[in-house]
HTML snippet that shows the backbone in 3Dmol.js (N, CA, C, O; Angstrom):
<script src="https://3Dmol.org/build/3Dmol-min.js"></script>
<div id="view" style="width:600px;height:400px;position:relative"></div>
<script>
const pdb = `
ATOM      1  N   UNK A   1       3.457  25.880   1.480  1.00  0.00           N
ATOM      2  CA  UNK A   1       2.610  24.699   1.408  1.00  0.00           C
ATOM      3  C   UNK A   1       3.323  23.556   0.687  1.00  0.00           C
ATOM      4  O   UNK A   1       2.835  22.434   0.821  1.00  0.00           O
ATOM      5  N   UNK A   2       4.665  23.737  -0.227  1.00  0.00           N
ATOM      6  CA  UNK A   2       4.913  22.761  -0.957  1.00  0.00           C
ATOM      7  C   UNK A   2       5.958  22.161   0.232  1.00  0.00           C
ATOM      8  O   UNK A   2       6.240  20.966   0.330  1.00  0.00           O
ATOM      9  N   UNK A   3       6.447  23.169   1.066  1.00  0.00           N
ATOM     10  CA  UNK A   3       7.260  22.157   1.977  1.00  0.00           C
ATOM     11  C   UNK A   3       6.671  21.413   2.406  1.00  0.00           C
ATOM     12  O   UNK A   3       6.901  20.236   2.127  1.00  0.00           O
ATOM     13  N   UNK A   4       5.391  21.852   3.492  1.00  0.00           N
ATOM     14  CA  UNK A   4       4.696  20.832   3.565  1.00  0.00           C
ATOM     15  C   UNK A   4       4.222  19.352   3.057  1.00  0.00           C
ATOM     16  O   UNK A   4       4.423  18.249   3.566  1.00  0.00           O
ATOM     17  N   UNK A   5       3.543  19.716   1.907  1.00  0.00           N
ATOM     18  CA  UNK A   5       3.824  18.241   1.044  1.00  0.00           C
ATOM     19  C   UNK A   5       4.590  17.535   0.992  1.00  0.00           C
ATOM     20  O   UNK A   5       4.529  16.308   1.071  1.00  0.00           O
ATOM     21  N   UNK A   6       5.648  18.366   0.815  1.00  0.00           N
ATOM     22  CA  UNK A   6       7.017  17.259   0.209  1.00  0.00           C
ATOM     23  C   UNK A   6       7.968  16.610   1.611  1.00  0.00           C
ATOM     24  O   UNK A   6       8.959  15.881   1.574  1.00  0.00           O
ATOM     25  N   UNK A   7       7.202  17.217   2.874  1.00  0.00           N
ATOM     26  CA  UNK A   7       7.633  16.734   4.035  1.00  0.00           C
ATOM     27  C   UNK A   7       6.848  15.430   4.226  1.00  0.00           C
ATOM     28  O   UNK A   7       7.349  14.343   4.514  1.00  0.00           O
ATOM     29  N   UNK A   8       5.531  15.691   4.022  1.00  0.00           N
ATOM     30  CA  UNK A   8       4.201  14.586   4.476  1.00  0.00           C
ATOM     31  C   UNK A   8       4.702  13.578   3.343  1.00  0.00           C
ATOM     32  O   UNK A   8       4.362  12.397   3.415  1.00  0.00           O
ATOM     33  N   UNK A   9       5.535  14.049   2.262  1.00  0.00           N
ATOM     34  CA  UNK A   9       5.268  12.622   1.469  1.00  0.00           C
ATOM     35  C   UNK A   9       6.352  11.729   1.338  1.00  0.00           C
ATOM     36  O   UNK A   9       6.364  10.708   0.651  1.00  0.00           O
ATOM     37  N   UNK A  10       7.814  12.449   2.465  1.00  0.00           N
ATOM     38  CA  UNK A  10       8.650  11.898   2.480  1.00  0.00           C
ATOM     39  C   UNK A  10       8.678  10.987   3.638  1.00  0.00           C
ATOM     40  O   UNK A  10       9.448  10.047   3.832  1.00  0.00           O
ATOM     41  N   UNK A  11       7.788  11.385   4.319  1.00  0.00           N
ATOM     42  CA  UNK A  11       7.276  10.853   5.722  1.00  0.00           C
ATOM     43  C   UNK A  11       6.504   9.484   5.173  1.00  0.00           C
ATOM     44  O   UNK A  11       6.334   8.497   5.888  1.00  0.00           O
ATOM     45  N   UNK A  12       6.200   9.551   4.218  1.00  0.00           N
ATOM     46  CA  UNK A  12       4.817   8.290   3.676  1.00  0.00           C
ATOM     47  C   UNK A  12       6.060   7.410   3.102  1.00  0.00           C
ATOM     48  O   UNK A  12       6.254   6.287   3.568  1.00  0.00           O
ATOM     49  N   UNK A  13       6.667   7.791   2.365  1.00  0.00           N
ATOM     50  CA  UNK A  13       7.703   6.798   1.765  1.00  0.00           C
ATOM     51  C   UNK A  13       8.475   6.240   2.968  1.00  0.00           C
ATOM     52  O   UNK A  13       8.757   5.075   2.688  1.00  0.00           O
ATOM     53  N   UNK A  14       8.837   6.489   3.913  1.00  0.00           N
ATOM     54  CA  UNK A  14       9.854   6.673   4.947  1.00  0.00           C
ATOM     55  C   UNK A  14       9.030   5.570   5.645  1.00  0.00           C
ATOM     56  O   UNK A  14       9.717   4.606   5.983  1.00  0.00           O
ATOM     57  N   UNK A  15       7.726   5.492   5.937  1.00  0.00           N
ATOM     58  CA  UNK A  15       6.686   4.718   6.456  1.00  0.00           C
ATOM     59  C   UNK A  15       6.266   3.746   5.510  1.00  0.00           C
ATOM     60  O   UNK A  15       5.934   2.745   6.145  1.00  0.00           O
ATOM     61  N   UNK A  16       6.123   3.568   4.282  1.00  0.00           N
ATOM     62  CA  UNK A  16       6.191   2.448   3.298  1.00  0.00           C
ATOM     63  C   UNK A  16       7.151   1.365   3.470  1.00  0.00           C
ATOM     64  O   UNK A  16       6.959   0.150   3.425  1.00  0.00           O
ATOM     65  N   UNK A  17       8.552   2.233   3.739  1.00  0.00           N
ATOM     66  CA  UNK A  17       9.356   0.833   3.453  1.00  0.00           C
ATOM     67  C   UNK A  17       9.504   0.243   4.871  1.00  0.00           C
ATOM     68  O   UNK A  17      10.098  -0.825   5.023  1.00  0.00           O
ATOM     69  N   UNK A  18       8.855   1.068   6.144  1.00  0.00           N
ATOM     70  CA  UNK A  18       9.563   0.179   7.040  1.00  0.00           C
ATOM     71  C   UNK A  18       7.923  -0.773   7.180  1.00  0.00           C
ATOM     72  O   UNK A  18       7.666  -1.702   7.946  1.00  0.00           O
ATOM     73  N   UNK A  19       7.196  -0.238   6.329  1.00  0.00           N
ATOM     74  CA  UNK A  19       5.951  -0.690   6.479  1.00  0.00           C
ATOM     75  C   UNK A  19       6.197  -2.290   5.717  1.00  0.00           C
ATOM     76  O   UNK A  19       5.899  -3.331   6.303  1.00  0.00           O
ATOM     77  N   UNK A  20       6.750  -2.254   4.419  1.00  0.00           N
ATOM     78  CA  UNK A  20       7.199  -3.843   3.893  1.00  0.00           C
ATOM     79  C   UNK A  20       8.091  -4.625   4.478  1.00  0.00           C
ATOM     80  O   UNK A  20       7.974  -5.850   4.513  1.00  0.00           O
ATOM     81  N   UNK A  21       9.186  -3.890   5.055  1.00  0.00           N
ATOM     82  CA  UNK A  21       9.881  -4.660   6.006  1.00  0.00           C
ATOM     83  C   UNK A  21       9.402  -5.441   6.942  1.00  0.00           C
ATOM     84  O   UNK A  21       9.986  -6.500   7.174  1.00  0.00           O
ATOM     85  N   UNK A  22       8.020  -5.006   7.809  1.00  0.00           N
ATOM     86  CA  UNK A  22       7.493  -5.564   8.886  1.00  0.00           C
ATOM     87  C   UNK A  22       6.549  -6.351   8.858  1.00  0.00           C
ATOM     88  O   UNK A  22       6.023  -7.077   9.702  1.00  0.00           O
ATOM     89  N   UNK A  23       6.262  -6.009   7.117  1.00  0.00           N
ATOM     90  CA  UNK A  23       4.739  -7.275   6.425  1.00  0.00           C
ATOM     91  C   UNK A  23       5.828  -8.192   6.570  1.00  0.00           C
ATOM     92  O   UNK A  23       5.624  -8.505   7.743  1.00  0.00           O
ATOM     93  N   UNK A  24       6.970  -8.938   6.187  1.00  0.00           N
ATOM     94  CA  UNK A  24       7.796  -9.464   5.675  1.00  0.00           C
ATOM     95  C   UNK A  24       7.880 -10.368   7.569  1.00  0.00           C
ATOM     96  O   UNK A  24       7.363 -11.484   7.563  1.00  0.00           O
ATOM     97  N   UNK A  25       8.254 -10.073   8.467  1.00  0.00           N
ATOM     98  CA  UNK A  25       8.073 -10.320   9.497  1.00  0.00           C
ATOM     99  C   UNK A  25       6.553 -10.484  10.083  1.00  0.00           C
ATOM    100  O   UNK A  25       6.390 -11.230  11.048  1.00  0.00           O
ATOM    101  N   UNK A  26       5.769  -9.999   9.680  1.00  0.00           N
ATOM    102  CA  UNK A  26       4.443 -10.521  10.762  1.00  0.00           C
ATOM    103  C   UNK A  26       4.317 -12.228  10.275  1.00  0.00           C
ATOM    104  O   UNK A  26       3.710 -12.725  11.224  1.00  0.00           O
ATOM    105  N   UNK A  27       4.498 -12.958   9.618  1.00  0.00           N
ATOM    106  CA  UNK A  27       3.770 -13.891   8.851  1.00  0.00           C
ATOM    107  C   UNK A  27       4.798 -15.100  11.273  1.00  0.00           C
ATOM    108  O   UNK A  27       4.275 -16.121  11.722  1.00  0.00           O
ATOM    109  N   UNK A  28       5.598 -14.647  11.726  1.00  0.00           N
ATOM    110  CA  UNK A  28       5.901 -15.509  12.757  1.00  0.00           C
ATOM    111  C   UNK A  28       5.389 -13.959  14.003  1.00  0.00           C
ATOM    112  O   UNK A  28       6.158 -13.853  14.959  1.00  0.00           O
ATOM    113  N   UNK A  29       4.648 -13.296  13.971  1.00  0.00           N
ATOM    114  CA  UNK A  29       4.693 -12.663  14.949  1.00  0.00           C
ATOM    115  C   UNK A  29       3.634 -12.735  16.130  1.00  0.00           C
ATOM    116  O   UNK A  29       2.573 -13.124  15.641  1.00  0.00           O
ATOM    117  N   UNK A  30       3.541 -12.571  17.132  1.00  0.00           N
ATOM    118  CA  UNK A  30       2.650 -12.636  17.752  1.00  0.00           C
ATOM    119  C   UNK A  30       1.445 -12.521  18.263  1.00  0.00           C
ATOM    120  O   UNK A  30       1.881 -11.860  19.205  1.00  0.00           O
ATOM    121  N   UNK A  31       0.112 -12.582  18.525  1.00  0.00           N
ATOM    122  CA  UNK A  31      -0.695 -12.260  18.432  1.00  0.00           C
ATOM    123  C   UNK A  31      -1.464 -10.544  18.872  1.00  0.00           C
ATOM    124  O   UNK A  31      -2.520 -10.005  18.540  1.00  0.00           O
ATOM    125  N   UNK A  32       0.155  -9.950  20.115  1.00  0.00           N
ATOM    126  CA  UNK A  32       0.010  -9.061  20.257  1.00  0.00           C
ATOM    127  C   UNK A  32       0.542  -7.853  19.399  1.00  0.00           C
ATOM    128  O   UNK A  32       0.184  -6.684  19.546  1.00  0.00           O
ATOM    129  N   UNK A  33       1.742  -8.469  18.188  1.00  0.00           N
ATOM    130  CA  UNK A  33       1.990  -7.708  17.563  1.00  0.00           C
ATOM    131  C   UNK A  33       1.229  -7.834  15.889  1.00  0.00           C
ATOM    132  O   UNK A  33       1.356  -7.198  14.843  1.00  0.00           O
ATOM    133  N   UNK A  34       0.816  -8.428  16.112  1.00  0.00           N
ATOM    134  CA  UNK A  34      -0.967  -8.885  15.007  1.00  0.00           C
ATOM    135  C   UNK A  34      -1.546  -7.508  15.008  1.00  0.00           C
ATOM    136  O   UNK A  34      -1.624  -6.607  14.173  1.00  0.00           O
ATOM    137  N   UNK A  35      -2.075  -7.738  16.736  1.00  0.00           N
ATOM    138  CA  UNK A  35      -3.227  -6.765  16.958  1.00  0.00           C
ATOM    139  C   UNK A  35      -2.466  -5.530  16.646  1.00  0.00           C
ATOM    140  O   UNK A  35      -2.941  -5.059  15.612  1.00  0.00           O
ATOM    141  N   UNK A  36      -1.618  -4.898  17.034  1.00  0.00           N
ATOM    142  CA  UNK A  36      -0.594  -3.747  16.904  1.00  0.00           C
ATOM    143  C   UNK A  36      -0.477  -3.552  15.492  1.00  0.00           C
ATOM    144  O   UNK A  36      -0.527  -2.378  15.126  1.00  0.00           O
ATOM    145  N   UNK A  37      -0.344  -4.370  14.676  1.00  0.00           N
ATOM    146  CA  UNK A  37      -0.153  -4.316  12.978  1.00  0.00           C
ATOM    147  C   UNK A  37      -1.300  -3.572  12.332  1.00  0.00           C
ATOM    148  O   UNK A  37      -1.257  -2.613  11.561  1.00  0.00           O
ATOM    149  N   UNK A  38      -2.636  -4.423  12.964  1.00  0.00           N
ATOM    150  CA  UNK A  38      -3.802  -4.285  12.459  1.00  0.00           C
ATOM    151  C   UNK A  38      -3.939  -2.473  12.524  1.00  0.00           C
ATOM    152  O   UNK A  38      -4.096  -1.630  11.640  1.00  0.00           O
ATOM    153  N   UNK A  39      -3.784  -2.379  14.128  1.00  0.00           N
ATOM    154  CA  UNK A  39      -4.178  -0.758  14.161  1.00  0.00           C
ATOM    155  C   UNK A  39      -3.596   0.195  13.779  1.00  0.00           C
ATOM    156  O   UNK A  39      -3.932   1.373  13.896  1.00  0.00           O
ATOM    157  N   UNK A  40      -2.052  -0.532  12.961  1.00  0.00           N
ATOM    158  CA  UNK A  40      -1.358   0.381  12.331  1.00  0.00           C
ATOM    159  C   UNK A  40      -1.427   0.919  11.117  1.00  0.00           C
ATOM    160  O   UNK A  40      -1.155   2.064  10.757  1.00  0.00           O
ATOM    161  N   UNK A  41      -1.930  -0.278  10.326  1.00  0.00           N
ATOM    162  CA  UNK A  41      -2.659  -0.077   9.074  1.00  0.00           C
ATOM    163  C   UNK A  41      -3.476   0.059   8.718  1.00  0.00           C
ATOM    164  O   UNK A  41      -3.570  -0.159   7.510  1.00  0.00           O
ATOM    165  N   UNK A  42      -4.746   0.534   9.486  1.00  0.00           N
ATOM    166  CA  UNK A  42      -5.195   1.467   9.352  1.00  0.00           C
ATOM    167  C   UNK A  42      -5.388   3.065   9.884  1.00  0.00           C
ATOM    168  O   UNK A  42      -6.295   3.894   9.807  1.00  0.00           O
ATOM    169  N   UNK A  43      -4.528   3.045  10.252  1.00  0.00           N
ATOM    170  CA  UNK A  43      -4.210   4.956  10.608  1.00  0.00           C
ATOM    171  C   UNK A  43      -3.166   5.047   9.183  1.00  0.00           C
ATOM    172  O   UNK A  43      -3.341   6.030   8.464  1.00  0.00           O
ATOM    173  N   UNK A  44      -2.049   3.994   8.762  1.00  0.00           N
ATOM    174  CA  UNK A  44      -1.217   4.071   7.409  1.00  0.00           C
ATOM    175  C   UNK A  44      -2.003   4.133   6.033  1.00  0.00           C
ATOM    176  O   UNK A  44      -1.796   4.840   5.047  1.00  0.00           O
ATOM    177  N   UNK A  45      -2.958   3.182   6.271  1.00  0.00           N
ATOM    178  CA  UNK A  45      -4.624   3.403   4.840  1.00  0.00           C
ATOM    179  C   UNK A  45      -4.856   4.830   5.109  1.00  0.00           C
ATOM    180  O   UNK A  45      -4.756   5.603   4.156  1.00  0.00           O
ATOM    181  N   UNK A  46      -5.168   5.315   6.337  1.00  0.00           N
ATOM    182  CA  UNK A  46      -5.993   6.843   6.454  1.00  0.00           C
ATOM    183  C   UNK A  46      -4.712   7.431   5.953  1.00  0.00           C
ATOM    184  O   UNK A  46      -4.845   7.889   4.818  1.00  0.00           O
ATOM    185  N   UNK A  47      -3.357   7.573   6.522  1.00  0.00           N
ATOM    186  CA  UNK A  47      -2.718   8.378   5.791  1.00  0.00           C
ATOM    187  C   UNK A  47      -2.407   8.783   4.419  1.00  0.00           C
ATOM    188  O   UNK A  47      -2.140   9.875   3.918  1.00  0.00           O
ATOM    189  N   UNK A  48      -2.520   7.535   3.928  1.00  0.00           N
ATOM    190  CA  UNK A  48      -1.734   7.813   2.404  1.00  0.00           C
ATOM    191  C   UNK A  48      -3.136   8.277   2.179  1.00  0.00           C
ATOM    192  O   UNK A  48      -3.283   9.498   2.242  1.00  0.00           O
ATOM    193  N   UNK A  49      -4.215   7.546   1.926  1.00  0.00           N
ATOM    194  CA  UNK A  49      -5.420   7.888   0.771  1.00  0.00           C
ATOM    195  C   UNK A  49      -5.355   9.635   1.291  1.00  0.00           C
ATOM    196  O   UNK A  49      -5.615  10.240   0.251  1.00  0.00           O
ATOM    197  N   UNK A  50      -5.152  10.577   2.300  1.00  0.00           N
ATOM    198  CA  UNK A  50      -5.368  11.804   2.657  1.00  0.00           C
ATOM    199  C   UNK A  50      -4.374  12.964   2.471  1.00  0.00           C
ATOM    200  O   UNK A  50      -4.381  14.195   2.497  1.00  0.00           O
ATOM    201  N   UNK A  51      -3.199  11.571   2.195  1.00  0.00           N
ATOM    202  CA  UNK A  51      -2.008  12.861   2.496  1.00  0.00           C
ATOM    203  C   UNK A  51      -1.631  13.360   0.941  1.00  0.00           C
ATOM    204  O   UNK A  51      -0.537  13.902   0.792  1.00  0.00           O
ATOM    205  N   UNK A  52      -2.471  13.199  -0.173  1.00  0.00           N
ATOM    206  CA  UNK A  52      -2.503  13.898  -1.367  1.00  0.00           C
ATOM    207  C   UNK A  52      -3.405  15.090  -1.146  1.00  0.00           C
ATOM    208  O   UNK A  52      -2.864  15.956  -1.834  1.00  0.00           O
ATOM    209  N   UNK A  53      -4.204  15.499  -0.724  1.00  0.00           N
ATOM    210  CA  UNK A  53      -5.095  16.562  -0.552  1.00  0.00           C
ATOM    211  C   UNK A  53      -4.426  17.563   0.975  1.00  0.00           C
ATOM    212  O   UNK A  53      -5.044  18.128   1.877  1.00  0.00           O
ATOM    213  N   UNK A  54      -3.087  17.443   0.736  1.00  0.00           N
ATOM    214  CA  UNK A  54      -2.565  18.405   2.108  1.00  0.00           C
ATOM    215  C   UNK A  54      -2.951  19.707   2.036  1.00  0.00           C
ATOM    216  O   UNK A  54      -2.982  20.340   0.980  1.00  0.00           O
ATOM    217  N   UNK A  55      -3.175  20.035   2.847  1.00  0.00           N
ATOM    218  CA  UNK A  55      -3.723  21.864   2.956  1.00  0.00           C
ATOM    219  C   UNK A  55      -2.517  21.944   4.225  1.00  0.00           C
ATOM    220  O   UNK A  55      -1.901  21.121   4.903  1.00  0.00           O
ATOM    221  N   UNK A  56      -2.577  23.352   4.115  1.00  0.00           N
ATOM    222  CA  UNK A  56      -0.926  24.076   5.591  1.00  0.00           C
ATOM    223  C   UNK A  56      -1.437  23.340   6.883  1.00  0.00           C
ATOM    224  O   UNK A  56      -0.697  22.790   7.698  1.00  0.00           O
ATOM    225  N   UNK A  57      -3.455  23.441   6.990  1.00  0.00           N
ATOM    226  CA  UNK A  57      -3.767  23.010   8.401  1.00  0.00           C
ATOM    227  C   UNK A  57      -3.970  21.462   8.432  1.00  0.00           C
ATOM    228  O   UNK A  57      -4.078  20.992   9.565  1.00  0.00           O
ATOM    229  N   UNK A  58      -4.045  20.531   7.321  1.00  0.00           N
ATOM    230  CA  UNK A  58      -4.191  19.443   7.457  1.00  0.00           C
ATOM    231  C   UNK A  58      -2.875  18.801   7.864  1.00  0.00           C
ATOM    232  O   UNK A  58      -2.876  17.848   8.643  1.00  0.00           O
ATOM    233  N   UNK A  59      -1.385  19.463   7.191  1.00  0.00           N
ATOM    234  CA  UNK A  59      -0.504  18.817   7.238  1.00  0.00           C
ATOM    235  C   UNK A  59       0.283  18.673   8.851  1.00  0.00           C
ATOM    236  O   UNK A  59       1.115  17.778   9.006  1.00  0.00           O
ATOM    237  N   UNK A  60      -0.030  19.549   9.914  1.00  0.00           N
ATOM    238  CA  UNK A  60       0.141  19.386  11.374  1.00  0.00           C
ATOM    239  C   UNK A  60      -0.211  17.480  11.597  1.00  0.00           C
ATOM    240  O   UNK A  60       0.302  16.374  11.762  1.00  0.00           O
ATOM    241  N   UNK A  61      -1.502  18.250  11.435  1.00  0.00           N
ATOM    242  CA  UNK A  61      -2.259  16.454  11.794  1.00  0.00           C
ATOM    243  C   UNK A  61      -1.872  15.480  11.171  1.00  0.00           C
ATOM    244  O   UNK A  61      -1.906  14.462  11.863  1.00  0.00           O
ATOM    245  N   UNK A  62      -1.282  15.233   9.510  1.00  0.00           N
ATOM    246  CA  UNK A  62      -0.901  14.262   9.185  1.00  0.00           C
ATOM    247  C   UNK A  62       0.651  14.063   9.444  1.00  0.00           C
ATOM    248  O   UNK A  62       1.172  12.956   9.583  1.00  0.00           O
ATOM    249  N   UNK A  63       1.323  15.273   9.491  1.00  0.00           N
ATOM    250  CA  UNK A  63       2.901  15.109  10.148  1.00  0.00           C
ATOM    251  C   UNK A  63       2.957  14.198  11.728  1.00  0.00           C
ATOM    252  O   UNK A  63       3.969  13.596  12.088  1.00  0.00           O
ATOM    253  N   UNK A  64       1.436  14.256  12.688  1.00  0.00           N
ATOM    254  CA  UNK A  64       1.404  14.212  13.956  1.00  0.00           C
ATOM    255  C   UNK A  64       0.980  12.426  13.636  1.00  0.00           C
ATOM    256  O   UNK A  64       1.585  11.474  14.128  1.00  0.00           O
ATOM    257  N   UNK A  65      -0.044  12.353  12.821  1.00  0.00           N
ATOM    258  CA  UNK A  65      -0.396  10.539  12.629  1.00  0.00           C
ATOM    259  C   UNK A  65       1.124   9.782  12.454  1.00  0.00           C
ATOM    260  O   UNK A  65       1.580   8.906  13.189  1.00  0.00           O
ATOM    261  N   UNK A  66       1.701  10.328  11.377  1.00  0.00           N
ATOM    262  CA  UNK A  66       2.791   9.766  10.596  1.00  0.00           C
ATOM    263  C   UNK A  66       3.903   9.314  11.701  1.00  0.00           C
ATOM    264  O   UNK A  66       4.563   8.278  11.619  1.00  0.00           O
ATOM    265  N   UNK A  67       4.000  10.352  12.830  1.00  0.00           N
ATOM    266  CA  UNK A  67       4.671  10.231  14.074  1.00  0.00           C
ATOM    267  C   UNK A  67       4.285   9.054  14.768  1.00  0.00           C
ATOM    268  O   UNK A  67       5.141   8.170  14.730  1.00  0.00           O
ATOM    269  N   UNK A  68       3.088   8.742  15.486  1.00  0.00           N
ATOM    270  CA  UNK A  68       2.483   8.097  15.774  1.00  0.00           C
ATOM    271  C   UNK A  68       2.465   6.740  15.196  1.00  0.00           C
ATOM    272  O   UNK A  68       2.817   5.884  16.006  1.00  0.00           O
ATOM    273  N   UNK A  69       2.152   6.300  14.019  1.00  0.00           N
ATOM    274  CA  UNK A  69       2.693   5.353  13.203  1.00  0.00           C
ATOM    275  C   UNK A  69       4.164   5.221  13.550  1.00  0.00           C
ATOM    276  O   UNK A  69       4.300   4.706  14.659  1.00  0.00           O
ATOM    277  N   UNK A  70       5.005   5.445  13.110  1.00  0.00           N
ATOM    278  CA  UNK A  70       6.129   5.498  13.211  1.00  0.00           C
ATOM    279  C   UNK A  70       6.452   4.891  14.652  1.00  0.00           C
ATOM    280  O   UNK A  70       7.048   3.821  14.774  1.00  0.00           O
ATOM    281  N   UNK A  71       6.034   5.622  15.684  1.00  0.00           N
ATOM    282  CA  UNK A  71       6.693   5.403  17.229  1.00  0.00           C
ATOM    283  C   UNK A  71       5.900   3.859  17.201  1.00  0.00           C
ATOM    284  O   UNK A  71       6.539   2.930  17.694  1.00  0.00           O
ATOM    285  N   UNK A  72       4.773   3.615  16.738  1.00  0.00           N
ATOM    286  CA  UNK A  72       3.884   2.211  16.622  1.00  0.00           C
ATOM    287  C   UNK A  72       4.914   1.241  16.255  1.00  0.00           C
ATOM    288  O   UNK A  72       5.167   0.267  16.964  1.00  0.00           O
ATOM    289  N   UNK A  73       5.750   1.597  14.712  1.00  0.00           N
ATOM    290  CA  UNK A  73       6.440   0.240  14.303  1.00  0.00           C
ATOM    291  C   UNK A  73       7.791  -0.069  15.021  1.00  0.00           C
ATOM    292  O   UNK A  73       8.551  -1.021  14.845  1.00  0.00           O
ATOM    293  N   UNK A  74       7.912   1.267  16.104  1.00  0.00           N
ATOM    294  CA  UNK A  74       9.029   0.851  16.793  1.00  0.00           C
ATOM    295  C   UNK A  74       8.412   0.234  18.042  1.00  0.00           C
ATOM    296  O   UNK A  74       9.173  -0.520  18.649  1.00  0.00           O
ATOM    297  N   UNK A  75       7.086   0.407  18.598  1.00  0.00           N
ATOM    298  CA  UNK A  75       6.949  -0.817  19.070  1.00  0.00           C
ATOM    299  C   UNK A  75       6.514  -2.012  19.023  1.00  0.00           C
ATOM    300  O   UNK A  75       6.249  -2.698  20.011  1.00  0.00           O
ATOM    301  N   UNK A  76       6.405  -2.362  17.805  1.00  0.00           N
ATOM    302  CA  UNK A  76       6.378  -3.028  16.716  1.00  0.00           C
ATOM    303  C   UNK A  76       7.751  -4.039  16.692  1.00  0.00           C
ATOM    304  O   UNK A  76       7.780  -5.206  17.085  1.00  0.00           O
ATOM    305  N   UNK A  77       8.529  -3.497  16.297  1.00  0.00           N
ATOM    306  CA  UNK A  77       9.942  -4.172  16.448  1.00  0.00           C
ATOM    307  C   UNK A  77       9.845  -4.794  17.530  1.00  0.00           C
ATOM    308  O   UNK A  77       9.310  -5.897  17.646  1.00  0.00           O
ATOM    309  N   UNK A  78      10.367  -4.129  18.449  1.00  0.00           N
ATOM    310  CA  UNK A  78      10.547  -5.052  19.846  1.00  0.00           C
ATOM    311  C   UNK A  78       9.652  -5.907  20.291  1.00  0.00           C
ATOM    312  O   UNK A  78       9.769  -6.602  21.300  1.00  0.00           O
ATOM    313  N   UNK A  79       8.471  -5.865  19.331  1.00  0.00           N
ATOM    314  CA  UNK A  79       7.461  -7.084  19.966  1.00  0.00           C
ATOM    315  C   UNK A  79       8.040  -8.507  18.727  1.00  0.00           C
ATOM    316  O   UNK A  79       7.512  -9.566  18.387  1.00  0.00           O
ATOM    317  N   UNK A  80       8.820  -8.100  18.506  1.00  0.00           N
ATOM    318  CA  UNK A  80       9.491  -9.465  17.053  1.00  0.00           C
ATOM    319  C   UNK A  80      10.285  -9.854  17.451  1.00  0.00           C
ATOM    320  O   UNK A  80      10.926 -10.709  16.840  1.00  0.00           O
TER     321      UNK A  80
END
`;
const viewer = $3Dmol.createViewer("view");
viewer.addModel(pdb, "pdb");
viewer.setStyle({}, {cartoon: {color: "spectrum"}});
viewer.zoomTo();
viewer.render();
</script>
């Protein structure tokens, strides 16, 4: 279970910074990568506030959001 954690929380840091990188860029971005931002941060709010209470079966699902996020800010990028 501690791998777990320490996977989900390297995954959150890993998603933090590309998460400031891309605040740093929305302020010229488009309205479609607005909307894309919006829905990213909040599945990134649901992650962090959850991914302290990891259990073995929660951490599938938050390893699987974190993915998801992730593949988001890469399309994310290319909309910049």
């Amino acid at each position: 279970m501690a791998n777990v954690r320490e996977e989900v929380q390297m995954l959150v840091q890993q998603l933090e910074r590309q998460r400031d990188e891309l605040q740093v860029k929305m302020s010229l971005a488009k309205l479609e990568a607005r909307q894309e931002w919006e829905q990213l941060e909040k599945q990134y709010q649901h992650l962090k506030a959850n991914s302290s209470q990891i259990q073995e079966e929660v951490g599938s699902t938050l390893r699987k959001t974190a993915e998801e996020i992730r593949d988001g800010y890469v399309r994310l990028r290319k909309l910049l």
